[in-house]
N, C-alpha and C positions, 0 to 999 in steps of 0.2 A: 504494500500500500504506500501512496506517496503522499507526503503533509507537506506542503511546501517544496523544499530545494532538496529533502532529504527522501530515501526512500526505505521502508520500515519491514523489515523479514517478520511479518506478523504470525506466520506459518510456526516460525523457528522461536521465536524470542518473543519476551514479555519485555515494555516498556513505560517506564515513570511516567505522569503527566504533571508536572507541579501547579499548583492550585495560587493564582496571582488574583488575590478577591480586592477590586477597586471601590469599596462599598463602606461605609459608615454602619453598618446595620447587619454584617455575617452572621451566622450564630457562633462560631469561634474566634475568628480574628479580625471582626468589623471596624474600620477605621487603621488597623496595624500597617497598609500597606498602602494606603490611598493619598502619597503623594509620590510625586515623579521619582526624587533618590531613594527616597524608601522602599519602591516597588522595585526600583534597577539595581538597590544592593541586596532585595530578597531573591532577586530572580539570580541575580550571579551565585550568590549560596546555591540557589537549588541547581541548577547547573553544574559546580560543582560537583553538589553529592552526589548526582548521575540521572538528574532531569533531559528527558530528551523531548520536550515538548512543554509550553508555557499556558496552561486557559486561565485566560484573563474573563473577569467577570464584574458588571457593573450595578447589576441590581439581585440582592438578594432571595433566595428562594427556598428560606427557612419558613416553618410552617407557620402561617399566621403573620408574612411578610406585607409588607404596603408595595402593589404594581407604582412603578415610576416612570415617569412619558420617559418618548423615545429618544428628546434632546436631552434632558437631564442623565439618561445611561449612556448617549451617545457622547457626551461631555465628560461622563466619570471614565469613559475606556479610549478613547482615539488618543490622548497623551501616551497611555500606557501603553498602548499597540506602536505606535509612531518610537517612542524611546526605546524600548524592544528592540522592534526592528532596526534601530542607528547603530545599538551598541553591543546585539548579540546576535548570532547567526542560528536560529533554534527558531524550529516552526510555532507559529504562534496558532490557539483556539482560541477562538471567542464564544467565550459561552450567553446564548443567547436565542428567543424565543421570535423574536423579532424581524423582519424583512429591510426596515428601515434602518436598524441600529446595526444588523448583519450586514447589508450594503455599506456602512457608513466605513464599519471594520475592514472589510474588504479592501476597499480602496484606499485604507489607512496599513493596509500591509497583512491581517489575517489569513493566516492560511487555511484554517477552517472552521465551520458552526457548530458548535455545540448545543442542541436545542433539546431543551429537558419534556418540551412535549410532542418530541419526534415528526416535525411540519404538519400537527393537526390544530393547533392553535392561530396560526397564519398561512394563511391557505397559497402567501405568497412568496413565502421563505423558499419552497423546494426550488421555484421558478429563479429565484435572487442566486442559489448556489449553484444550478443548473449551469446559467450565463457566466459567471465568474470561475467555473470550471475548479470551485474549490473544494476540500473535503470535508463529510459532516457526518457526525456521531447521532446518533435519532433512538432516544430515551423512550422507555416507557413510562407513561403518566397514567393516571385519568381521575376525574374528580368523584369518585367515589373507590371504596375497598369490598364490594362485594361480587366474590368469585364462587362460582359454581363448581370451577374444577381451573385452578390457580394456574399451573403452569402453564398447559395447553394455551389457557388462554393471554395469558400474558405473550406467550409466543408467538401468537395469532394476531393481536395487537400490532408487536412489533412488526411484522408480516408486511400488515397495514402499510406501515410506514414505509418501510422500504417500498413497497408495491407504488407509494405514490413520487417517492422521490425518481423510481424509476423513470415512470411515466411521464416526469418534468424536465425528464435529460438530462438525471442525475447518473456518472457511467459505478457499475458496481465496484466497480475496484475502486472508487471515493466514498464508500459507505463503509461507517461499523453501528455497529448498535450497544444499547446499554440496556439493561434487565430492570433499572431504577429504584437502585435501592432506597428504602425513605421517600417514596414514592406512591400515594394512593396503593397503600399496603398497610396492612397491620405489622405489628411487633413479630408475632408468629411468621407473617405471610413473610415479611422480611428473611426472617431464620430460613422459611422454607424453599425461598429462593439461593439464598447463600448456599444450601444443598444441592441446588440441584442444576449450578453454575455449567455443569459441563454439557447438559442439556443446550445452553443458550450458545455455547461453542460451537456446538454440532448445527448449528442452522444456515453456516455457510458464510459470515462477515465474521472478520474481525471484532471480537466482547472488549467494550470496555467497563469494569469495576469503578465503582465510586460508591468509597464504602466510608472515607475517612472521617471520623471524630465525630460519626451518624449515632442517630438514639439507637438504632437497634445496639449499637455498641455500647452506649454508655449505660443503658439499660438494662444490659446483659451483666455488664461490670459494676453498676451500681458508684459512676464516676461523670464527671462532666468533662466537657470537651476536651480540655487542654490534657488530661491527664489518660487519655483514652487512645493514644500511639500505640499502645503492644494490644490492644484490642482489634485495632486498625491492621496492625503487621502480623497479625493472623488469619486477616481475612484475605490478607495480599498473598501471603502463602500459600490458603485456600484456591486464589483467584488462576493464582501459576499454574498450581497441580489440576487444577480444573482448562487448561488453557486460553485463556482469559492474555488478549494480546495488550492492553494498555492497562493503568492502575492509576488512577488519578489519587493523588494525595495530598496533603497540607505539611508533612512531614516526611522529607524528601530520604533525608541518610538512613534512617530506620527500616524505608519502606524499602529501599535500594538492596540493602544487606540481604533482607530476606528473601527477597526477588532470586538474589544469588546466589544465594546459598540453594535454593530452592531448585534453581536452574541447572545447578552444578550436580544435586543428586540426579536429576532427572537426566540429563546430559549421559551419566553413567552409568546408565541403564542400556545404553544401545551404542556404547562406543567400547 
């Protein structure tokens, strides 16, 4: 798969996505990064520790969040995309729901969408990343948690999505999808996806996980955010041994070791 100028063995290997939140209002680290040097000395840390891709995000989508127009998001992230791009060579995602704020990204250097409600909320998104020939990750959402038979259908969802981005001249080697965790799901229905991760591997795109500093984790552990990384770096290990090609996280070094180590047994199983 290709994210920009790079091109990713998503087949072979599992890869970081560092979490760059341009927001006042996160539920972890609202405000931490939302100025220009501050975002550019977080992203060089994560870089570092072995981030190979940056999603930058400008309005929050923790539960019980305030929607923010399109200038106001399109204002908290075209610095951050533009500085980014001057002063690191690393594909950037823009996480984003939007047609308007995803175009805005785009031409501010983005190399792809990240949309938590998989182009069913704007009907004009698929059409925006189609034209721009960039690449986009398409979440599963929906505003309710009542499932008849979970998984299926969550896969069936997903389906949806892809089936539409297709049909917008989106080409499939520019699609992954995500399972969504924290996502119109319960606590349970969360666990039950986390099990059955290698289902959502087997559907043919590259999975990306986004599981970091989430309730189902802090829940599980009876902790809050900041303190909920070996929670997080167990589900990343999950995520590998499940083959699960991207890992988005807020805690880059942590998640990286594990990834490795992870890789490194699996590696030597068949070498």
């Amino acid at each position: 798969m290709r994210i920009g100028n790079r091109n990713f063995d998503t087949k072979n290997n599992t890869y970081i996505m560092g979490i760059l939140n341009a927001t006042p209002d996160s539920f972890s680290d609202g405000g931490k990064f939302n100025t220009v040097d501050k975002a550019l000395y977080h992203v060089s840390e994560m870089i570092r520790e072995g981030a190979s891709i940056i999603d930058i995000g400008g309005e929050s989508t923790r539960p019980g969040h305030k929607q923010i127009s399109d200038q106001e998001e399109i204002d908290r992230v075209l610095p951050m995309i533009e500085a980014v791009k001057e002063n690191f060579d690393v594909p950037i995602s823009l996480d984003t729901y939007k047609s308007e704020v995803a175009l805005a990204g785009i031409r501010a250097g983005a190399d792809m969408i990240n949309d938590i409600w998989g182009l069913k909320y704007d009907r004009e998104l698929a059409k925006t990343i189609a034209e721009n020939h960039v690449a986009c990750c398409l979440m599963h959402n929906r505003d309710n948690k009542e499932y008849d038979n979970l998984i299926p259908e969550i896969q069936a969802e997903l389906q949806e999505s892809v089936d539409m981005a297709v049909a917008a001249g989106i080409l499939q080697d520019k699609i992954m999808i995500d399972p969504g965790i924290g996502f119109g799901k319960t606590y349970e229905q969360n666990l039950r996806v986390l099990k059955s991760l290698d289902e959502f591997c087997q559907m043919g795109y590259p999975v990306l996980l986004g599981t970091s500093r989430k309730s189902v984790i802090r829940l599980t552990l009876d902790t809050n955010a900041t303190d909920s990384v070996a929670g997080t770096v167990a589900t990343t290990a999950l995520g590998v041994m499940a083959g699960c090609a991207f890992i988005r996280v807020h805690d880059v070094k942590a998640n990286m070791d594990a990834l490795r180590m992870v890789q490194a047994i699996r590696r030597s199983e068949t070498e």
